[in-house]
N, C-alpha and C positions, 0 to 999 in steps of 0.2 A: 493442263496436259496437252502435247503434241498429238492431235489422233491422225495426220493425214500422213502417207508414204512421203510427201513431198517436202511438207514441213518439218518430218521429223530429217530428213534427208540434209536439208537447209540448214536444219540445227547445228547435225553430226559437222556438216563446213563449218559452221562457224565456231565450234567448239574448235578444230584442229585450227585455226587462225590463232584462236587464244592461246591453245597450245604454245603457237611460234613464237607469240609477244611476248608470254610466262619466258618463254627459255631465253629471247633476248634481253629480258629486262636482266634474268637472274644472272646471264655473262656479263652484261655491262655494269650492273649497278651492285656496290657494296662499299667496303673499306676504302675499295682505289677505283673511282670511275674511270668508263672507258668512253668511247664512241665508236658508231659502225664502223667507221673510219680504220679504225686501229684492232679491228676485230679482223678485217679484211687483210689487211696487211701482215699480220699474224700467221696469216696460212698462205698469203699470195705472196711475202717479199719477207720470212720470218728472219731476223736479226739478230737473236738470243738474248734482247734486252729482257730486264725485269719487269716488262708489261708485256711484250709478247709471250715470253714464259707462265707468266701467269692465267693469260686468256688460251694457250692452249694445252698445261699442262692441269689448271685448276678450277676455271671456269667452267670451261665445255666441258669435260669431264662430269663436272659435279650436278650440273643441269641435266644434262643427259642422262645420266643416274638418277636424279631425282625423278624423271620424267618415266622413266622404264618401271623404278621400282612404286612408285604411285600408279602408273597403270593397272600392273600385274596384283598390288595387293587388293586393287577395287573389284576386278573380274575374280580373283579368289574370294574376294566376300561375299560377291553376289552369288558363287556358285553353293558357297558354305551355307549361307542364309534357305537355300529351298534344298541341299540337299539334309540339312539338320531339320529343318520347317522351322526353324528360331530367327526371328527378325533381327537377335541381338547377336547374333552369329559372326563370329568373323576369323582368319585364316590360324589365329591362335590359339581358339578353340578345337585347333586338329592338334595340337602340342607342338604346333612347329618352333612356336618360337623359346620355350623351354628346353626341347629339345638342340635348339642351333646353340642356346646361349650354354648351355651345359659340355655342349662338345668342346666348342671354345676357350671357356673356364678350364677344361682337363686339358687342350690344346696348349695354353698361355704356364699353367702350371708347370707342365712335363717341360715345355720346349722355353717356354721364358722369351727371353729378346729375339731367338732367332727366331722364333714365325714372324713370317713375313704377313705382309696381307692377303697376297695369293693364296699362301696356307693359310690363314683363316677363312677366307671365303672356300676351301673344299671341305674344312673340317666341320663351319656350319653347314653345308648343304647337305653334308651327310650324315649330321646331328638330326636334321630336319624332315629326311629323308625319311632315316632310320626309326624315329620317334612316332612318325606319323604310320609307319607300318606296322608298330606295335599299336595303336591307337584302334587303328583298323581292324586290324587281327582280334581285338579286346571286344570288338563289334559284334563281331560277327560269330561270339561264342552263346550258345543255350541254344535248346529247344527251336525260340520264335527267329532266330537268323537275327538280319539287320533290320535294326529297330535306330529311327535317329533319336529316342534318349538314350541309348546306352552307348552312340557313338560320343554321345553330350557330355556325360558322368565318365568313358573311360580316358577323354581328353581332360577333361578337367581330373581325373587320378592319374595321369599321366605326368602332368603339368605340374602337381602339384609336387608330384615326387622326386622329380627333374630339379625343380626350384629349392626343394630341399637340399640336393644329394649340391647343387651348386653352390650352396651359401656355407656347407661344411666343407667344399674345397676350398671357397673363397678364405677362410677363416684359417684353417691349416697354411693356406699359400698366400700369407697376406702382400708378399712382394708382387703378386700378380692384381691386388685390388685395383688398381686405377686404369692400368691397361684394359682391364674385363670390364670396368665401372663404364669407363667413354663408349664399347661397342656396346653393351647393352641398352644403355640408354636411347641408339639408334640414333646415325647419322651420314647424310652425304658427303663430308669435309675429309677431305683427306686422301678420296678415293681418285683413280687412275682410270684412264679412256681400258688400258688393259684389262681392270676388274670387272667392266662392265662387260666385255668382249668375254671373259673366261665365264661369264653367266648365259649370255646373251643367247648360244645355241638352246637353250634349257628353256628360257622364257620366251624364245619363238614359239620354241614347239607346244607351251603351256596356252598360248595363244590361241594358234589354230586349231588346239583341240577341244580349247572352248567353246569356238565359233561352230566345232563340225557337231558338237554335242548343245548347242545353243535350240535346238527346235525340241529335244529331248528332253530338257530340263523344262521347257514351257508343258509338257504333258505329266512330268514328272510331280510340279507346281499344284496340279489339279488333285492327287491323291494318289496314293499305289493303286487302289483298288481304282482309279478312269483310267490310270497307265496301266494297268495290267488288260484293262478291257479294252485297251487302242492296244496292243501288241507289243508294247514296249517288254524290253528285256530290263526289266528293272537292276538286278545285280551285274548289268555287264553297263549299265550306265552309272550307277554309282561307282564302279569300278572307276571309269574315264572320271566321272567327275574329280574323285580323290585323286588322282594321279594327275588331272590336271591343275587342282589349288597346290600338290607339294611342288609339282616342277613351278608356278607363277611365286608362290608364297616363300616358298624354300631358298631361289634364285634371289628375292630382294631382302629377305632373310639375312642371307649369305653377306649380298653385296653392303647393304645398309642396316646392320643392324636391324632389332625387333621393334619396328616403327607401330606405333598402335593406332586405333580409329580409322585410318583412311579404307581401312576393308569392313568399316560399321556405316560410316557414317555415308559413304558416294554413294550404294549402292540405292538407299534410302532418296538422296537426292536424284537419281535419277529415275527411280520407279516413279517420280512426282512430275518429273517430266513426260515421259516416255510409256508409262506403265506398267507391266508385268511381261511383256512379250520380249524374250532371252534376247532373239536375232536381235533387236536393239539394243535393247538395256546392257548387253556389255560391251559394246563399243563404246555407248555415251559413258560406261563408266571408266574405261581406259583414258577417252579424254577428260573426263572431269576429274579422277586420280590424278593423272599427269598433271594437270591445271592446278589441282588441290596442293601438291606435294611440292613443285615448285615453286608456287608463290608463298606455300610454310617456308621453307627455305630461306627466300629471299627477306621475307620478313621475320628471320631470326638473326640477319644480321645487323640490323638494326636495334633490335633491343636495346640491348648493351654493348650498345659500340664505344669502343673497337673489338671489346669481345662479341663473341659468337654465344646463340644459345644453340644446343644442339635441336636439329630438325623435331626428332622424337619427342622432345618437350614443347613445342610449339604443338605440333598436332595431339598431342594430348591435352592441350588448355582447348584449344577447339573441340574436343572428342568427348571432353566429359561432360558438358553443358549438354551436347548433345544425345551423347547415354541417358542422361535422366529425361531428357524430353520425352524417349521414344518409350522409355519403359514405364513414363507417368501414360504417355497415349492408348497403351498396348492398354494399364492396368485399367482407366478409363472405361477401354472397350470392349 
């Protein structure tokens, strides 16, 4: 573990280095190599050949997506993980990603070919949105108020019912199976500099509100009953908390599909670095997300090349080994 201000300081540099390289490797390298060469040229002298097209209508696009929406799902797991108190916590246990894939599902059925992707990324974010407010609302019913199992059990009867209510559209509308099939499964391929831009005000703002709610969550961490004895307003910080996993989780939701594990598994690797103190722990997980999800990426083009596997099956071979680690450790201890 980092203990000093200095070192952990050093770290967070050389984590955003890695960053850069992750994002360079993932533009230059795939099906059709590039060099810096002809990345620069691209944007400094573009010529509309089928390489410069490619580096800036497919690459950079897709990296930079990968990069945002790996951030955002890691500071939503870390937030999820101590606002639930469940280590095994992560942004789909709020019903986001049932609720984005369900909207979608009713989206693709009604509208068919003409959604665009622009309209799917509004239709999930408001699937996402919308799910996680009834999730919320399901909390904070009875007698004892908000209690995080009942926020636990009403995400999972949330999700559960969403994933139902979507497999009898799916079966009714089977001309929309394969269209609904590729977004669910979660992926960067495909995606436009646009998509990320019609997100991106949503997942700033998810940002600095984690960051202004980051000293809060570390008193929060110690128990309601130390937070209520330090002053904290515990329901007006849970509030921020959940409004800031739906705008970070909801927004990569939206943009990429319901990518799983990266909001289980960083948050965990950066508590091992870094420790328990929020101010840290989610910046290191922004960049260790980013790092995480672009180098899945990059190493799903390779699988089966020339075919692509999509991102979301990559980070679920990753994700699972490491589910059972953490839940053999937890039952362990």
């Amino acid at each position: 573990m980092i203990r000093s201000g200095r070192g952990k300081l050093a770290g967070f540099a050389i984590g955003l280095a890695v960053v850069l390289i992750a994002l360079l490797a993932s533009i230059l390298f795939g099906l059709q190599q590039f060099g810096i060469r002809e990345l620069w040229l691209a944007y400094s002298q573009f010529d509309g050949s089928n390489e410069h097209l490619i580096l800036t209508t497919t690459r950079v696009p897709r990296a930079l997506i990968a990069a945002a929406v790996g951030a955002s799902l890691a500071i939503a797991g870390a937030i999820m993980q101590v606002l639930t108190k469940n280590p095994l916590a992560s942004p789909s246990l709020f019903g986001i990603n049932s609720g984005a894939v369900l909207f979608i599902v009713v989206g693709i059925a009604f509208f068919g070919s003409s959604l665009t992707m622009g309209g799917m990324i509004w239709i999930a974010f408001a699937g996402a949105a919308l799910t996680s407010l009834l999730v919320y609302g399901l909390s904070i019913q009875g007698s004892g108020g908000f209690e995080p199992i009942k926020l636990t059990l009403a995400g999972a009867a949330v999700a559960a019912f969403a994933s139902s209510v979507t497999s009898g559209i799916m079966l009714v509308h089977k001309q929309s199976l394969d269209t609904a099939l590729f977004w669910m499964v979660g992926s960067v391929s495909g995606r436009q500099l646009s998509h990320l831009l019609t997100v991106l005000p949503y997942i700033s703002s998810g940002w600095l509100l984690a960051m202004l709610i980051s000293g809060s969550l570390n008193v929060m961490a110690l128990g309601d009953d130390s937070a209520k004895s330090l002053g904290q307003r515990l329901p007006l910080i849970r509030l921020a908390s959940m409004i800031a996993v739906v705008l970070l989780a909801g927004s990569s939701v939206s943009a990429a599909g319901p990518i799983a594990f990266i909001g289980l598994i960083v948050p965990h690797l950066c508590r091992f670095l870094v420790g328990n103190d929020h101010r840290w722990l989610l910046p290191y997980c922004a960049v260790t997300g980013a790092i995480l999800l672009v180098s899945a990426d990059l190493a799903s083009r390779f699988v089966l090349m020339p075919k692509e596997v999509p991102v979301g099956v990559a980070t679920a071979l990753i994700g699972v080994p490491f589910l059972i680690y953490v839940a053999r450790r937890r039952n362990h201890g």
